[in-house]
C-alpha positions as CSV (number, residue, x, y, z in Angstrom):
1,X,-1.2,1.0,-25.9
2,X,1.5,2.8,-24.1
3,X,3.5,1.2,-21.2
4,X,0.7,0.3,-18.6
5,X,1.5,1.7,-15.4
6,X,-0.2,1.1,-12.2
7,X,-0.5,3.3,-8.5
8,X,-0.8,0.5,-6.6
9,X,-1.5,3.0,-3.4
10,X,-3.3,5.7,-2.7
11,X,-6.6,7.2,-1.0
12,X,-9.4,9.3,-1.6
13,X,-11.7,11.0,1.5
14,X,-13.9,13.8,1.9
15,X,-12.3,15.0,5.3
16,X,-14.1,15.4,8.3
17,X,-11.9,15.8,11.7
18,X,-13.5,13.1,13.7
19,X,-13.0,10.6,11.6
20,X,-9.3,11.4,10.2
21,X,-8.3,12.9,13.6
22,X,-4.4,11.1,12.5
23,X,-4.7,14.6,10.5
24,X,-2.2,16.8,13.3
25,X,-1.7,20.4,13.1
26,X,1.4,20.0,10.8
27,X,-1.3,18.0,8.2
28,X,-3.0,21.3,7.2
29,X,-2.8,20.6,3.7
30,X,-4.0,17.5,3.4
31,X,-7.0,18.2,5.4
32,X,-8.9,18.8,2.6
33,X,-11.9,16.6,0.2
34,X,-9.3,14.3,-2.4
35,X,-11.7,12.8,-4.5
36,X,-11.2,11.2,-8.1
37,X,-11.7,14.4,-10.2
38,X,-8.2,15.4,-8.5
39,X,-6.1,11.9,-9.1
40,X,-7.7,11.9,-12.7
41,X,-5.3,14.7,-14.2
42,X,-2.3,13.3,-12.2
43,X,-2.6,10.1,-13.5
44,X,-3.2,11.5,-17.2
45,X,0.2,13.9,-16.8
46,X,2.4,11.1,-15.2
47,X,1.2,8.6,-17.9
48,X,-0.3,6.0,-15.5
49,X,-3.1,3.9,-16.3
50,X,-4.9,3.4,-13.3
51,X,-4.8,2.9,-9.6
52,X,-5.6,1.1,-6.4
53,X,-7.4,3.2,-3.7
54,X,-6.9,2.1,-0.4
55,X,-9.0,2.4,2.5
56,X,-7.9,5.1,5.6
57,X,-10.5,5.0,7.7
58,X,-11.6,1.4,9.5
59,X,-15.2,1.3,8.3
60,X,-17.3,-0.7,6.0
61,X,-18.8,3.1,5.2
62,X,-15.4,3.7,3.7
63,X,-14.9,0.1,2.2
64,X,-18.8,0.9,0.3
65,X,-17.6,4.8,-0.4
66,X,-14.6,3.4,-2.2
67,X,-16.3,0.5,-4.0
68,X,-18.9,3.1,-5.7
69,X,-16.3,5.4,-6.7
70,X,-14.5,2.4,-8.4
71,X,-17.9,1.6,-10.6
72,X,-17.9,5.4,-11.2
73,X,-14.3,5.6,-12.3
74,X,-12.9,3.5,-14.4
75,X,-9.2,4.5,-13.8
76,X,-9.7,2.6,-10.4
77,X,-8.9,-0.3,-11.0
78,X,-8.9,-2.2,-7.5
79,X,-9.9,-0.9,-3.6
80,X,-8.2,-2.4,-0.8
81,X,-11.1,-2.0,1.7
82,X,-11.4,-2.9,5.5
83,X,-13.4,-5.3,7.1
84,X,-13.0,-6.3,10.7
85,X,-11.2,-9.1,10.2
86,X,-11.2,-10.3,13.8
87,X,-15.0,-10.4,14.0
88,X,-16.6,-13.9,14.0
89,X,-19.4,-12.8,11.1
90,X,-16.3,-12.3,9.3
91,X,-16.6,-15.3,6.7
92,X,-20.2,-13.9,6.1
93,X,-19.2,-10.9,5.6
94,X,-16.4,-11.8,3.2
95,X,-19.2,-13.9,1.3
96,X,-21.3,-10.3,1.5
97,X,-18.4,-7.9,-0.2
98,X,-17.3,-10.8,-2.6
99,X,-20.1,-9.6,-4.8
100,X,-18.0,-6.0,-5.5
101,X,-15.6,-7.8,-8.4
102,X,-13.3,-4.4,-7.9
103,X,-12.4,-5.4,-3.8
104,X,-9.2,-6.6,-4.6
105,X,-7.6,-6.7,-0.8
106,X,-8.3,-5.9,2.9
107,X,-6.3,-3.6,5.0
108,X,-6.2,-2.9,8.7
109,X,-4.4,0.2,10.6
110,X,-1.8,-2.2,12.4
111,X,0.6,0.8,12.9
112,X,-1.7,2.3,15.2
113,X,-2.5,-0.5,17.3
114,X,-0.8,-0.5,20.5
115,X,-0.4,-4.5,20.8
116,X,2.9,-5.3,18.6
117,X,1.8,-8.4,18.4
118,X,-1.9,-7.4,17.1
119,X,-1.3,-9.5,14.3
120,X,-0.9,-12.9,16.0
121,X,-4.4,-12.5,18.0
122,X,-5.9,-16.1,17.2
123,X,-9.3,-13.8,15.7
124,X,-7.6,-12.0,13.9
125,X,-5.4,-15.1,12.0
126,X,-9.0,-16.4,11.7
127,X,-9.9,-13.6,9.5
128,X,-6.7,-13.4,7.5
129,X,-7.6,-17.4,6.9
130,X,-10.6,-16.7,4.9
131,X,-9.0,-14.4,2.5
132,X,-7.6,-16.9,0.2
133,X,-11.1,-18.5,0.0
134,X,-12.0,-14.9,-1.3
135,X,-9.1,-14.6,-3.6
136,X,-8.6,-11.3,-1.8
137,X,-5.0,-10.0,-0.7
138,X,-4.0,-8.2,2.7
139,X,-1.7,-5.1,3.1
140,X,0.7,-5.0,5.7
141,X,0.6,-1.7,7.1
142,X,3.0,-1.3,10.2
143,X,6.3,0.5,12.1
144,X,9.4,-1.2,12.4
145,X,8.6,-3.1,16.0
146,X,5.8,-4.9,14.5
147,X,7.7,-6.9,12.1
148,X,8.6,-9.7,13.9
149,X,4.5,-10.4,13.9
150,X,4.5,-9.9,10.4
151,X,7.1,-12.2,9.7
152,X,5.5,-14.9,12.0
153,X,2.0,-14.3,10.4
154,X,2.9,-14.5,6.8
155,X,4.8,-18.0,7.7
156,X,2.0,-19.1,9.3
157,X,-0.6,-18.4,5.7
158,X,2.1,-19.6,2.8
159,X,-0.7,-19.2,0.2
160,X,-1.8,-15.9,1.5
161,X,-1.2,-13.1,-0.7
162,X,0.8,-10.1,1.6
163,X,1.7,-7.1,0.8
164,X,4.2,-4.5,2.9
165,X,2.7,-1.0,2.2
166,X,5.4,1.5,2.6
167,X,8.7,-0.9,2.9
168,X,7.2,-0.6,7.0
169,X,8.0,2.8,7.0
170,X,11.5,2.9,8.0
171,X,12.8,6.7,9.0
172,X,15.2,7.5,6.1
173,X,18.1,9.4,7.6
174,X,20.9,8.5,5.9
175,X,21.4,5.4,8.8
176,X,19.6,2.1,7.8
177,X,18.6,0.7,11.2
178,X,20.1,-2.9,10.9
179,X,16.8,-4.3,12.4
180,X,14.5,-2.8,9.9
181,X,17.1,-4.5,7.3
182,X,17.4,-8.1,8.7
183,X,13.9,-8.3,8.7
184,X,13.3,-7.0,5.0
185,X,15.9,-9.6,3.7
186,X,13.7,-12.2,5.8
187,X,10.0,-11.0,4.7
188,X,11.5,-10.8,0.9
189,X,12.3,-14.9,1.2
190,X,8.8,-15.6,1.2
191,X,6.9,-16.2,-2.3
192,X,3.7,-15.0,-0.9
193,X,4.9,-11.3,0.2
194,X,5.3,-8.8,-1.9
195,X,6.4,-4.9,-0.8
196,X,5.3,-0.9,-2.3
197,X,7.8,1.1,-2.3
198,X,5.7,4.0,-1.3
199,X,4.9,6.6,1.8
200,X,9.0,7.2,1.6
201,X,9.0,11.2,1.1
202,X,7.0,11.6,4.3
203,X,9.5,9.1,6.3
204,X,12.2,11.7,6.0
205,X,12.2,15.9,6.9
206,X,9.6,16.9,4.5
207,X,10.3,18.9,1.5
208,X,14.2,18.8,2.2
209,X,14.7,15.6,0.5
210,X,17.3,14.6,-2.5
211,X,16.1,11.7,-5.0
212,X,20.0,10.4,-3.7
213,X,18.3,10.1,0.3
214,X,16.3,6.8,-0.8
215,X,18.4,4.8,-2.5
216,X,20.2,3.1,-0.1
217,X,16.2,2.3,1.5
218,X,15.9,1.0,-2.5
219,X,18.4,-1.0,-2.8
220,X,17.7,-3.2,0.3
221,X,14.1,-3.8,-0.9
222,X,14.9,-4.6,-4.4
223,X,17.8,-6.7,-3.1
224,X,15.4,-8.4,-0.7
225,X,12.3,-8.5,-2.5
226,X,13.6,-8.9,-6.5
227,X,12.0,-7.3,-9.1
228,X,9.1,-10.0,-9.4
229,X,7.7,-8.6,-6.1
230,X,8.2,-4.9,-5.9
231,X,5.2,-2.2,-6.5
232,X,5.2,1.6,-7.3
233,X,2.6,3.4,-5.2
234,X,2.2,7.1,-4.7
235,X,0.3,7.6,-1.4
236,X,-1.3,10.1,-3.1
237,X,-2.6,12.7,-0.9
238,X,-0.3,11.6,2.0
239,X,2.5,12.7,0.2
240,X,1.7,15.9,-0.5
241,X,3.3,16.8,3.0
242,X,6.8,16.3,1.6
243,X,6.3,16.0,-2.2
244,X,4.3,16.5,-5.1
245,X,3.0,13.9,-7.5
246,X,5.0,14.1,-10.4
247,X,8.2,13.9,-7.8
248,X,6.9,11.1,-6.3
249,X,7.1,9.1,-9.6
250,X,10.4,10.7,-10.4
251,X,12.1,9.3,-7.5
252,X,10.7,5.6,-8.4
253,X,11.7,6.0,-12.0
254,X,15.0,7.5,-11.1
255,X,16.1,4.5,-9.4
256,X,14.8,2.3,-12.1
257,X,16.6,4.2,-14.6
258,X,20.0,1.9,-14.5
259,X,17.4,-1.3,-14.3
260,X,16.6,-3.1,-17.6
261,X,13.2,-1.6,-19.1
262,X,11.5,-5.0,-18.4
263,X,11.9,-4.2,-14.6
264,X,10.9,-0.8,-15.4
265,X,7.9,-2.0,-16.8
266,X,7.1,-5.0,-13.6
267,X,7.7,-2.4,-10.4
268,X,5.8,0.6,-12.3
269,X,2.5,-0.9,-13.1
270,X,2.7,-5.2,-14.4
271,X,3.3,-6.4,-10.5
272,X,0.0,-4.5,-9.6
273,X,-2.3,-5.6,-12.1
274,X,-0.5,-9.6,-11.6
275,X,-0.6,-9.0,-7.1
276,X,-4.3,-7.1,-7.5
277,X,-5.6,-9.3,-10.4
278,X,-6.9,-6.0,-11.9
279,X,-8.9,-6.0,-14.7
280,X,-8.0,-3.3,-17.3
C-alpha cells in the first residue's frame, strides 16, 4: 500500500438555509448538497486514503446523518459528531452513541458562542469529563479570545484527548498577532492537545493567496506543537471559498517539503489514524 494519508477535517450537508444560516451572501458557492460521491474523486486524485467528517450543524440529526454515511462509505474513516455536551442525560447519551464504532470525537460551535468563557461552564466540563470514559476525543473549535478558556480547560482534563481545529483561526495577514502566538506555544506544551492545520485559505482574502502567506502561521504551530501532534485537514467544502482541493493539499505538502519524509508521512495522514484511532 501507498503512503496512507488521512483528511482529518471536513464536512458533508445537504444544504438547507435554516439550518446553515452561517452560509452569508458571499457563501454562494458553498450553498450547495456536498455529499460523499463529491469527496470520493478528490480523495482518489490527491492520493488520500480516507477522511474524518465533521459535524456543522449542532444536532444529533446531523451526528446520525454522518454516522450512516460512514457505514455507507468506507473512505470515512471517523465522524466527529455533536452531542450536547452540557446536558445532564449526557453520560446516557454517550452510553447511547458508543454503539456507532465509527464516532471517533465530539464537537461543539464554540466560535459562535457569545460567552468567551463558554468552555469553563461547570455543565459543560461535566460533559467533556465523560469523554475519556468513551474513548472519544473533542475538537476545539474557536477565535483567538477564547483561548485563554481553552488553555484552562485542557489543564483542567490531562488525559483528555483535544484537538485545535484550524490552528484557532488566526487572520493571516502577513502580522502574527503576538497573542494568538503566546497561546499556541502554551496549548502545544500539553501532551493531550493536538492542532489541524486546516480552515487557513479562508482566514486570509480569498483566492489572492500565495503558498509563501502561511508559512510564518506554519512554522509557529509546528514549532509549538512538534511533528508528533500536527494534522492535515482540508475543510473540504469550506474551502472552496478561497481554494480548491488539490491547492489545499499543496500548500500542506509544500511546507512539508524541506521536512524529513517520516514527518511527511505523521502530519499527512499517521497522526489522524493514531489521534482518531481509525480503523483502516
Amino acid at each position: 500500500m501507498s503512503e496512507l494519508k488521512i483528511d482529518s477535517h471536513q464536512h458533508f450537508w445537504k444544504y438547507h438555509p435554516n439550518i446553515h444560516e452561517w452560509m452569508d451572501a458571499s457563501m454562494k458557492i458553498i450553498k450547495n448538497d456536498f455529499m460523499p460521491a463529491d469527496l470520493r474523486p478528490l480523495l482518489q486524485k490527491n492520493n488520500i486514503h480516507g477522511c474524518v467528517v465533521v459535524q456543522a450543524d449542532q444536532s444529533e440529526t446531523e451526528t446520525l446523518f454522518l454516522l450512516n454515511l460512514a457505514k455507507e462509505h468506507q473512505f470515512i474513516k471517523g465522524v466527529v459528531g455533536w452531542l450536547d455536551l452540557c446536558a445532564e442525560d449526557i453520560d446516557i447519551k454517550l452510553e447511547e452513541y458508543s454503539k456507532y464504532g465509527a464516532l471517533k470525537g465530539l464537537r461543539h460551535i464554540v466560535q459562535d458562542e457569545p460567552d468567551k468563557n463558554f468552555m469553563l461552564r461547570p455543565n459543560f466540563k461535566n460533559g467533556i469529563s465523560l469523554l475519556e470514559k468513551y474513548n472519544l476525543a473533542y475538537d476545539i473549535l474557536i477565535y483567538q479570545e477564547q483561548l485563554p478558556a481553552a488553555l484552562e480547560l485542557v489543564k483542567t482534563f490531562p488525559e483528555q484527548a483535544f484537538v485545535l481545529d484550524h490552528m484557532a483561526k488566526p487572520v493571516i495577514d502577513g502580522k502574527i498577532d503576538p497573542v494568538w502566538a503566546e497561546y499556541i506555544s502554551e496549548l502545544g506544551k500539553y501532551k493531550n492537545v493536538h492542532c489541524k492545520v486546516s480552515g487557513m485559505v479562508t482566514e486570509t482574502k480569498w483566492g489572492t493567496w500565495q503558498k509563501n502567506d502561511f508559512v510564518p502561521y506554519l512554522d509557529k504551530v509546528f514549532e509549538s506543537f512538534g511533528p508528533d501532534k500536527i494534522l492535515f485537514g482540508s475543510d473540504w467544502p469550506v474551502c472552496l471559498l478561497s481554494a480548491q482541493y488539490h491547492e489545499v493539499v499543496d500548500i500542506v505538502e509544500n511546507y512539508l517539503g524541506h521536512l524529513p519524509s517520516a514527518v511527511r508521512k505523521k502530519v499527512m495522514g499517521l497522526n489522524a489514524i493514531k489521534f482518531y484511532n481509525l480503523t483502516l
